[in-house]
C-alpha positions, 0 to 999 in steps of 0.5 A, a space after each residue: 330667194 326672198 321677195 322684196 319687202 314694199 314699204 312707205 319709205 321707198 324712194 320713188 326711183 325703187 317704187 318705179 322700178 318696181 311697177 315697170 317690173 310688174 307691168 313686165 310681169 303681168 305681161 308675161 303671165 297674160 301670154 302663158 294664161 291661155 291654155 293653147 299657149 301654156 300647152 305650146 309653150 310645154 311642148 316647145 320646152 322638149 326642142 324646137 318644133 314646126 307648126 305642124 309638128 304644133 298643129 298634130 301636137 295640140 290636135 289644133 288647126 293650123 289658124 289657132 296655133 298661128 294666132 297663139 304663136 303669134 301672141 307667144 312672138 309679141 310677147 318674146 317668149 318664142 322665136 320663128 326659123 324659116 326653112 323652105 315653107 316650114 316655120 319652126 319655133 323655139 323658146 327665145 330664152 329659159 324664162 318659159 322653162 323655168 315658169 313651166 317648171 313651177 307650174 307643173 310642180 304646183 299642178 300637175 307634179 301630184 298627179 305622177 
């Protein structure tokens, strides 16, 4: 896939498009920024997990993997499923999956 090529002689409905685009970008990078977040991210991408599959997962406590999952919410890349008193997470949609891939193709796939 090809990048778009900015240039001077955009109409400004192009360029506006383009910077609503970019702030939704630059959200999304800001939410997997965080190790914490990137790491629940890359288990969730195996299968729906609880919070304290999560919590055992990350060898985190039970508030810090709270807060990040709530950031990860916010953000849309996941969505809660109550049953009972266990709240179980998912991605919401394949965008996390698909930036995982190139993550670990970038940083970790040389270290298989």
């Amino acid at each position: 896939m090809a990048l778009p090529v900015l240039s001077n002689d955009m109409s400004d409905d192009d360029l506006d498009r383009i910077v609503d685009k970019a702030t939704t970008a630059s959200a999304f990078l800001k939410a997997i920024s965080h190790e914490g977040r990137l790491m629940i991210l890359c288990h969730l991408v195996s299968g729906e997990k609880s919070v304290t599959e999560l919590e055992d997962l990350l060898s985190a406590r039970q508030a810090a993997v709270s807060q990040q999952l709530s950031r990860l919410r916010l953000e849309g890349l996941v969505v809660p499923r109550r049953e009972g008193k266990a709240i179980y997470y998912r991605l919401a949609d394949d965008r996390p999956r698909k930036m995982l891939e190139c993550v670990y193709e970038l940083f970790c796939a040389e270290d298989d």
